[in-house]
C-alpha positions as CSV (number, residue, x, y, z in Angstrom):
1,X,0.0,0.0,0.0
2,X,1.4,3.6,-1.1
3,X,0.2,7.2,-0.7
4,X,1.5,9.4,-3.6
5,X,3.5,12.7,-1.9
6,X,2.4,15.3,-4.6
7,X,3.5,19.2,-5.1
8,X,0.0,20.2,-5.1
9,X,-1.4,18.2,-2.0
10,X,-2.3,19.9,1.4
11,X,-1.9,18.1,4.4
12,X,-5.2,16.7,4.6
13,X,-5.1,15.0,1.4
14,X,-2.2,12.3,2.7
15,X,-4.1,12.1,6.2
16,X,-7.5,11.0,3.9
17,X,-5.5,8.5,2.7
18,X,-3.9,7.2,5.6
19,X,-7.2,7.2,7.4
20,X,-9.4,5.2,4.9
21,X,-6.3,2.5,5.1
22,X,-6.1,2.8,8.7
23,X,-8.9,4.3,10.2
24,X,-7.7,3.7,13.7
25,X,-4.7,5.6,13.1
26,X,-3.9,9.2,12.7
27,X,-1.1,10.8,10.6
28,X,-0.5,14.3,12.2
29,X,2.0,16.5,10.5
30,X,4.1,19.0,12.2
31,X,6.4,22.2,11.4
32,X,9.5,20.9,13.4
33,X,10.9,17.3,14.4
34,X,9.9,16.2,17.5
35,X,12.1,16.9,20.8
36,X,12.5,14.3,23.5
37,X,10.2,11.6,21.7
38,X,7.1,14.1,21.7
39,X,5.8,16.7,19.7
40,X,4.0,19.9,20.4
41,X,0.6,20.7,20.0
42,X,1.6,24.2,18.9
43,X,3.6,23.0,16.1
44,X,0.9,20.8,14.7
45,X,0.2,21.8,11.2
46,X,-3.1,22.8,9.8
47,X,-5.2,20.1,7.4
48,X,-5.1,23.0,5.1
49,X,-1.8,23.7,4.8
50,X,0.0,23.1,1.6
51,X,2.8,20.2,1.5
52,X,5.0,22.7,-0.2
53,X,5.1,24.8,2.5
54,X,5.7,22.8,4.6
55,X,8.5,19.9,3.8
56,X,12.6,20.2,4.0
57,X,12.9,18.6,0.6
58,X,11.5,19.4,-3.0
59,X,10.8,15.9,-4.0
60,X,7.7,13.8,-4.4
61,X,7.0,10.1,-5.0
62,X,5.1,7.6,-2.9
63,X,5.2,6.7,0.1
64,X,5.3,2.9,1.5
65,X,2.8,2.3,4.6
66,X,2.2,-1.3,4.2
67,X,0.5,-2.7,7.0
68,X,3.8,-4.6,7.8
69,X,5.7,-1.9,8.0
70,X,6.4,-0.2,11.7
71,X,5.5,3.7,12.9
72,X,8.7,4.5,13.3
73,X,9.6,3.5,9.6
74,X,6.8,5.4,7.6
75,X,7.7,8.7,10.0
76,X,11.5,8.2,9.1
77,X,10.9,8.0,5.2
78,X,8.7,10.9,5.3
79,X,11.6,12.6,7.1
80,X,14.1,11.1,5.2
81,X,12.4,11.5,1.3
82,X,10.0,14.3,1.7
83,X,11.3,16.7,4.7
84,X,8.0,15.8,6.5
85,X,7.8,15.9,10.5
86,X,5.2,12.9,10.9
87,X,4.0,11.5,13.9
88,X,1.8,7.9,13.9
89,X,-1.1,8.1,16.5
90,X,-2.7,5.3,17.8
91,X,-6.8,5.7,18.9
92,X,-7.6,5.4,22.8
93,X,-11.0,5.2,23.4
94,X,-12.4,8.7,21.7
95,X,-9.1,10.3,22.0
96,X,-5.5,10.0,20.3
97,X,-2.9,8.6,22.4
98,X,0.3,10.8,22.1
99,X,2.1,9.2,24.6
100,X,1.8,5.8,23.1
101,X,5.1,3.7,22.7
102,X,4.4,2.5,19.1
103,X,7.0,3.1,17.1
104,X,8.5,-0.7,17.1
105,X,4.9,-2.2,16.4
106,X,3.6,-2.0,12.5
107,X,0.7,-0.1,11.1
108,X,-1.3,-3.7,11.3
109,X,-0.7,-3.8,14.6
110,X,-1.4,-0.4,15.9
111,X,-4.4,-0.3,13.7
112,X,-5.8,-3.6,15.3
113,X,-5.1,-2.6,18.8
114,X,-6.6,0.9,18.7
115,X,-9.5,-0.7,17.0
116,X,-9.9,-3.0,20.0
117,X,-9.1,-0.6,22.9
């Protein structure tokens, strides 16, 4: 499973994407990598705010987030080939848990244990 990283796509467009394949899940975007292993809510980017605008690098291309794969790798290659700050957030309840340790466990994984939280 891919999501295609294009010049013309706001933020919202990739978290659609990721939410119909993982609707357990959220993809949040932010304007600066995290520090300490959490991010702030004040640098949480906008669902309207354009990739462009946003990411380190001038590239686009697809992204990988096969259920197989872990947390911690999508938000690396979005790092690593876009210049996106990601973070993977698992449902809890009705809420989104930040503080979840879940970047070792894959996308299936997450997706299944939010699900049944």
């Amino acid at each position: 499973m891919q999501i295609y990283i294009s010049e013309e796509a706001i933020v919202a467009d990739i978290q659609d994407k990721f939410n119909k394949l993982y609707p357990f899940l959220k993809l949040e975007f932010f304007c600066r990598p995290q520090m300490l292993g959490m991010y702030s809510l004040k640098d949480k980017l906008s669902p309207d705010t354009p990739i462009e605008k946003v990411r380190m690098y001038h590239s686009f291309g697809w992204l990988d987030v096969s259920d197989d794969r872990t947390a911690a790798a999508v938000e690396h290659d979005c790092s690593s080939l876009f210049g996106l700050c990601v973070h993977i957030l698992p449902a809890s309840g009705s809420n989104w848990d930040n503080a979840a340790d879940s970047d070792n466990r894959t996308l299936e994984e997450l997706n299944t244990g939010a699900l049944h939280a």
